[in-house]
N, C-alpha and C positions, 0 to 999 in steps of 0.2 A: 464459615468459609464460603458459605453462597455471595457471590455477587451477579449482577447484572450486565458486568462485564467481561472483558478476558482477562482480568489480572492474574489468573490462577496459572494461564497456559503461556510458557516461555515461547517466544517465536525467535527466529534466530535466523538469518543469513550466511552460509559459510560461517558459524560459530559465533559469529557477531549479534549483539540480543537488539532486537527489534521493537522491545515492549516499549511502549511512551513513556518518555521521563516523565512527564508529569501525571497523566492519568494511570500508567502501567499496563493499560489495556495492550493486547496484543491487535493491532489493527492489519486483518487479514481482510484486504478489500480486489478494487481491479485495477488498482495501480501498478502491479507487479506483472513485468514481462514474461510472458510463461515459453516464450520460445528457447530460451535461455538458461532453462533448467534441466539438471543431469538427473535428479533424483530428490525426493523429499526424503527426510526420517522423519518417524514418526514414536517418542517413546511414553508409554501410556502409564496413566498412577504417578502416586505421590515422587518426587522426587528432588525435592526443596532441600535433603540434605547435604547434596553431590554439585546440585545448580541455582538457588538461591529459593529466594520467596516465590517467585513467580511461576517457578514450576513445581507448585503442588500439583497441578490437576494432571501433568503432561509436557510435551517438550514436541515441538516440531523444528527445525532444520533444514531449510531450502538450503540443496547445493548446487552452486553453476556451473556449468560446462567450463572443464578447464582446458583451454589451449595449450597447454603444457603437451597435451595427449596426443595434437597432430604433428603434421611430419614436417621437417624443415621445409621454408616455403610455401605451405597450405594455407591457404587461407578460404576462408568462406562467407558469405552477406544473404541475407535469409530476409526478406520483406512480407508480411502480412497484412493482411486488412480481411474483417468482418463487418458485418451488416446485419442488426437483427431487430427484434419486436421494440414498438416504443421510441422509435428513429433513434437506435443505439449503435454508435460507429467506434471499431477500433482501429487504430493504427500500430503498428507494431515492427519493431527491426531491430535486427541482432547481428554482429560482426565478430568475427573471431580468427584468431590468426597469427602462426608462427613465422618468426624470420630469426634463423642461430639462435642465439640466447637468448632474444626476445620477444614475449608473446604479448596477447592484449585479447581482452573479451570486452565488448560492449554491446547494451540491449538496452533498449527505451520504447518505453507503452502510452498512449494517448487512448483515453477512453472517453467517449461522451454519450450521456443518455438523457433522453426526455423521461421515463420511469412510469410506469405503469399508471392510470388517470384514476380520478376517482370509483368510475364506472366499472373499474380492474378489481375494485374490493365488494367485500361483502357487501349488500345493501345496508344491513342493521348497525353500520356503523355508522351513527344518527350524528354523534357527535364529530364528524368530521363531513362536514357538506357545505355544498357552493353558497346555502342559503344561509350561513353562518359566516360565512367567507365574504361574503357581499354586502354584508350588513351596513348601515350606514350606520345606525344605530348604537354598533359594537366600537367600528373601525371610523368614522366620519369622515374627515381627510385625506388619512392616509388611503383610501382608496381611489383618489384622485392621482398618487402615484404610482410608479412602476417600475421592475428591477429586473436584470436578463431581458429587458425587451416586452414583457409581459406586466401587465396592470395587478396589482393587487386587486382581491376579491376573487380571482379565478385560483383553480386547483394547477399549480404549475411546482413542479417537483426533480428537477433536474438533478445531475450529475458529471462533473469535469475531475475525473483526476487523469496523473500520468506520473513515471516515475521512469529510475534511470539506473540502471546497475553495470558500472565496468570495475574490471582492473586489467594493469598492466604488472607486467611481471620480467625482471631482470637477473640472471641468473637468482641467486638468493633473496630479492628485493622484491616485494611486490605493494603496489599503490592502489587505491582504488576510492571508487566515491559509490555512497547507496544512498539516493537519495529522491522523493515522492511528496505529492501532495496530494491530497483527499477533498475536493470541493461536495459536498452531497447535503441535498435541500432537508429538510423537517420530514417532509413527505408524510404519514399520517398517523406519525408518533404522536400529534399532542392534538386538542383540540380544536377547532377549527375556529372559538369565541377567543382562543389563547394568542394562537400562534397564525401569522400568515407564511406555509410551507417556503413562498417561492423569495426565501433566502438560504444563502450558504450554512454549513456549520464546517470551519476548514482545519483539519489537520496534516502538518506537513512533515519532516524528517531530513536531516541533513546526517552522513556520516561519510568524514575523508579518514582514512587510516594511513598507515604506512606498516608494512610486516616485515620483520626481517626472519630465517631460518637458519641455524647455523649449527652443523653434524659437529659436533668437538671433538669428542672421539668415540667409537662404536657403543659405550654404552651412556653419552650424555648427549641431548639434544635440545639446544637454546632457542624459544621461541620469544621475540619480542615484537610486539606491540606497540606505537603509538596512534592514538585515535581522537579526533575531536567529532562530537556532537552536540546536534542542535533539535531540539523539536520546541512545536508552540501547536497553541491549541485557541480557535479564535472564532 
């Protein structure tokens, strides 16, 4: 049950499972807007009997702040932006807000990073350097081109993702869309005679739902679900 990835750990949204349809990996990256969160769960150990294959290892559960919780007519708009090592910029904004029966939350995150250089790693990691990167020997041609703006042959290792979390909610009804994209380069996973870093490897996520909730009588409670998703892996 060792793997390299997250398949083992369920990640979840408000109950909704998050793991890649096609790899199962659970992709915890910096796509997700963190201004917009009420609370994580966290439940540790095996638990594939209760929630499927993917949570043998564990279970986590982001929950968002629900507008349900403010007061008629409250509304709120929360704007972020950081700045940090490696020209890494976020952008960030989250809205939330009641009117009588009808509430709504949404949050969307833009993250962009240039990503630590090669000068940032160990020296001894021989098999990842410019001089391998440059090579004309290796690479011939293809180093006459260039992608994001930058020339193959150089150490260039970026990062673009962003991602979008709302719903709206009417009395019993609520709609919503979770949906993210992951652009992140090789950076110095592979060789340096193998692979030239400064391309994508992109994973995205689409998920529209629609919930209905419905009390029947004090001791049954009808929850229904319809949901369409999408992921790809490219």
């Amino acid at each position: 049950y060792r793997t390299t990835f997250t398949q083992r750990t369920l990640f979840m949204i408000n109950g909704l499972v998050e793991n890649h349809l096609y790899s199962q990996s659970a992709i915890i990256g910096r796509q997700y807007p963190l201004s917009n969160i009420e609370r994580i769960e966290v439940l540790y150990g095996p638990s594939s009997a209760v929630y499927g294959a993917n949570a043998f290892s564990g279970i986590i559960n982001i929950i968002t702040k629900d507008a349900q919780a403010l007061k008629t007519n409250e509304h709120h708009l929360e704007l972020n932006t950081q700045l940090g090592s490696f020209d890494s910029k976020t952008l960030e904004l989250s809205a939330l807000g009641k009117q009588d029966k009808f509430s709504y939350s949404i949050s969307a995150r833009i993250f962009h990073s240039d990503e630590p250089g090669l000068n940032d790693y160990p020296k001894k990691w021989g098999f990842n350097s410019e001089k391998l990167l440059n090579s004309r020997e290796i690479w011939g041609g293809l180093l006459d081109h260039e992608q994001h703006g930058v020339k193959f042959g150089e150490y260039y290792d970026p990062s673009r993702d962003w991602g979008i979390l709302a719903e709206a909610k009417y009395r019993n009804f609520t709609v919503g869309i979770i949906a993210w994209k992951t652009q992140e380069s090789y950076g110095p996973y592979y060789a340096a005679d193998r692979v030239q870093p400064n391309t994508f490897w992109n994973n995205n996520s689409q998920q529209y739902y629609l919930r209905h909730d419905f009390q029947a009588t004090p001791k049954l409670h009808i929850n229904s679900l319809a949901l369409y998703r999408q992921n790809r892996i490219w």
